[in-house]
N, C-alpha and C positions, 0 to 999 in steps of 0.2 A: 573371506571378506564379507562382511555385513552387509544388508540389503539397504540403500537409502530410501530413505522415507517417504519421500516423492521423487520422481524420475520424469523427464521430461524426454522424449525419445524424437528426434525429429521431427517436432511438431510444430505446423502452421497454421494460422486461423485467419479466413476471410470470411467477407460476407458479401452477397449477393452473387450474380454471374454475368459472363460477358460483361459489357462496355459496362457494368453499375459494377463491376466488382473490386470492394476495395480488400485489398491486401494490409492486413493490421502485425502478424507478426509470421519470422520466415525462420524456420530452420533451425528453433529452438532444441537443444540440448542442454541438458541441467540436472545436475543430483545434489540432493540437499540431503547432509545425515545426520543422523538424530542425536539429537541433545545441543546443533547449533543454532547459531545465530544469525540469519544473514539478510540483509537489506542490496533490494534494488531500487536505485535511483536512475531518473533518467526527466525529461523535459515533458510537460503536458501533453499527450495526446498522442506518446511514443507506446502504449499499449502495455501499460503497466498493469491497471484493472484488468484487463482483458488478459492478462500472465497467472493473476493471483486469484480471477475468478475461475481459470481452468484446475486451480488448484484444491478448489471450492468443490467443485463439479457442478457449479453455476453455468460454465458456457464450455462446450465440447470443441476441443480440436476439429479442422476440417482435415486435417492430414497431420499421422504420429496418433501418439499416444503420451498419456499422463497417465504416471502409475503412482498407486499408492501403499507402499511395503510389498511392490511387487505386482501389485493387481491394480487393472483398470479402473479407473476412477469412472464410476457412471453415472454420480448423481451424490447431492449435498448429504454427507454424515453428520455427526454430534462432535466425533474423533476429530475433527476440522474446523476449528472453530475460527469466526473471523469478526474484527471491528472494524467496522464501516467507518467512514469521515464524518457522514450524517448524523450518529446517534443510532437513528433506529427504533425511537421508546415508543411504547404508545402513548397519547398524549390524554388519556382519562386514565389510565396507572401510576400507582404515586411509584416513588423507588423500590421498595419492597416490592411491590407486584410484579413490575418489570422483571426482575429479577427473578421472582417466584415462578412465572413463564416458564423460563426454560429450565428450571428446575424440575418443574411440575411435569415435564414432557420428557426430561430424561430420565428421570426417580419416581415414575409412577407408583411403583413400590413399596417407594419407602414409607415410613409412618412420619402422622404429620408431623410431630414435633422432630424427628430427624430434621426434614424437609426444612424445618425452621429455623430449626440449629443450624443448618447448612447456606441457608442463605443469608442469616444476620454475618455468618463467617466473611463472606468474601463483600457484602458490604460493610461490614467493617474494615477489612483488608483496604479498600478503597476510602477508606477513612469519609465514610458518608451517612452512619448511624445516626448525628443529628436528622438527617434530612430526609432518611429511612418512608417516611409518610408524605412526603412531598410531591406535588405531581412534575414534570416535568416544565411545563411554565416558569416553575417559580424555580428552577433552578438555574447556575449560569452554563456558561457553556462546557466550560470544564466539568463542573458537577455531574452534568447528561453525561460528557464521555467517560468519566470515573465508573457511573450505571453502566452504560454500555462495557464499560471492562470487567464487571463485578458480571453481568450477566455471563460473560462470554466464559470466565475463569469458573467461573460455577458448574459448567456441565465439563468440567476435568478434559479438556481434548489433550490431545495428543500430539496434533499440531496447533498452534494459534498463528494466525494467516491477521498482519494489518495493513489496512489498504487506507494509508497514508491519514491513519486518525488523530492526528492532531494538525493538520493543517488549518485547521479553521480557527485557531487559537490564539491567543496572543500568547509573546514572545514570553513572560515570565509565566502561565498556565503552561504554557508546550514543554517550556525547561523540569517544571517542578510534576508532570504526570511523564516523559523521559523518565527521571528518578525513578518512579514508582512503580515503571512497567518493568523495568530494568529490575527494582531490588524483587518484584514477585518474579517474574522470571528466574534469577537468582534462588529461589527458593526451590524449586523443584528442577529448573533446567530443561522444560520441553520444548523441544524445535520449534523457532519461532520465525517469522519472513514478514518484515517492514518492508513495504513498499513507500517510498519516499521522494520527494526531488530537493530535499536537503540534505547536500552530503557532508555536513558537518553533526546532523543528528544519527543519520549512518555508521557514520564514523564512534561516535560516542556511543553509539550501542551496539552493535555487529561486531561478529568473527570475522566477516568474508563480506565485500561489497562488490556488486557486479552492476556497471551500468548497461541501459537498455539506450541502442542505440536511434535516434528520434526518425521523425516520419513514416512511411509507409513501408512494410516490408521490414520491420522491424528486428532486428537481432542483438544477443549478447554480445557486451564488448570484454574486453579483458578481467579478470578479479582479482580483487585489492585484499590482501589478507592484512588483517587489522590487529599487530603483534602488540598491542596495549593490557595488562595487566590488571582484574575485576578484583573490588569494585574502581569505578573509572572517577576521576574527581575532572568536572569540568575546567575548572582554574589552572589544574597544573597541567591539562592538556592544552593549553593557547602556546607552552613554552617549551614542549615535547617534540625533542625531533622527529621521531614516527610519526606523531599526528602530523607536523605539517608536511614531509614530505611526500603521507599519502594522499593529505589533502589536495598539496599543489598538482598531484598525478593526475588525480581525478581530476577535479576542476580544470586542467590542462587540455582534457583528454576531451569532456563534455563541449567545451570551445570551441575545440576544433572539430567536433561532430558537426555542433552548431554552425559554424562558418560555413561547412559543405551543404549540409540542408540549404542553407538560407541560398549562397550561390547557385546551387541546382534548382532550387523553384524559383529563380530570378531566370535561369536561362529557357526553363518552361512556360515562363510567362511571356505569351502572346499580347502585344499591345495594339490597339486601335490605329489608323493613318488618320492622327486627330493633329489640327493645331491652332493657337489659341485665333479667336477672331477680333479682328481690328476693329481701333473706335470708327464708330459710323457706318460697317457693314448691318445690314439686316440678315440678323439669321437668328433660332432659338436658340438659349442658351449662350454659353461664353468658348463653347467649342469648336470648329464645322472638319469632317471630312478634309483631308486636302487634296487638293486636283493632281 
């Protein structure tokens, strides 16, 4: 049996101690194997970042292990490449430079003109050659994350890790850079892991979708294997029995997370012995104490 490309081993991460210590995820287990696809969705602030930056080797487990083909992840490679939500660019680099960066830091190497051959490639891929000289000001928001994917595709990882980079987008830029992450994906096939809280974009690009269950002490919930057929056409998936009856599982499943969160920090929530104060009492405020 082949080794998976990352391995999550009963790993949890908190921070602080004692009475300051919040619990962000519990008791993760996970193998992602290479050459898929798979996206985790789950609700703001359920510790999604904090999944895909252990994958990074941006933020260490406090207990478990994350391996990578086996071995310990202890710190950020090239091999792991990831796009951010932000961008990322520097903002005195036009597009070529951006780009030329991480080129320049994995291909030490190489000769220049490789080096330049190699980066007009994958801006181009990104179909952003007009704009090649441009700083990032002057481009829209989509254009910055097209750079930031040309940059990331440029030093070849092995894995590409996205931490939900196209949320900041509007709806017809998010639909048409989907397409394109998808058809370069599609070209070579390297293991890829969208972090997402739209499971209809999930759905449309992923093998395997696994939500992350919300609030504190976080954990995987069950995985949606995603039996749809590449390349995927958005339009005939609205009428696709597969798509909608994974959709309605998930989104199902997500609800009902959501209903119990929200019930449980309702029954957490301690409230004041407050009640409103009557006209013509003297007190501050519209609240007082009640006796």
């Amino acid at each position: 049996m082949s080794t998976p490309i990352i391995e999550f081993r009963n790993v949890s991460k908190w921070y602080g101690e004692g009475d300051n210590k919040t619990e962000v995820l519990s008791n993760i287990n996970l193998k992602i194997e290479e050459g898929e696809f798979l996206a985790i969705v789950g609700f703001t602030g359920s510790g999604k970042t904090t999944l895909v930056n252990m994958m990074t080797g941006l933020v260490s487990p406090s207990e478990g292990e994350v391996l990578y083909r086996g071995e310990p992840i202890t710190g950020p490679a090239p091999e792991r490449g990831i796009i951010f939500q932000n961008y990322s660019l520097l903002p005195w680099f036009t597009v070529y430079q951006n780009v030329a960066l991480a080129v320049n830091e994995i291909y030490p190497d190489w000769p220049k003109d490789k080096r330049d051959e190699h980066i007009r490639k994958f801006i181009e891929m990104v179909n952003l050659t007009p704009a090649s000289e441009k700083r990032p000001k002057e481009l829209s928001g989509g254009m910055k994350q097209r750079t930031s994917i040309a940059r990331v595709l440029a030093t070849d990882p092995d894995l590409l890790l996205m931490d939900e980079p196209l949320g900041a987008l509007d709806a017809l830029t998010r639909g048409n850079l989907q397409e394109e992450i998808l058809k370069i994906w599609s070209a070579n096939r390297r293991t890829a892991v969208l972090i997402t809280n739209d499971v209809d974009e999930g759905i449309f690009m992923a093998d395997r979708i696994i939500p992350l269950e919300p609030g504190e002490k976080s954990g995987l919930g069950p995985e949606y294997k995603i039996e749809l057929a590449r390349p995927r056409n958005k339009k005939a998936l609205n009428t696709d029995p597969h798509f909608k009856k994974v959709r309605t599982s998930i989104l199902n499943y997500l609800v009902q997370l959501g209903e119990a969160a929200k019930l449980e920090r309702n029954q957490d929530l301690a409230l004041p012995d407050l009640e409103p104060i009557q006209p013509g009492t003297r007190s501050f405020g519209w609240l007082r104490r009640a006796s």
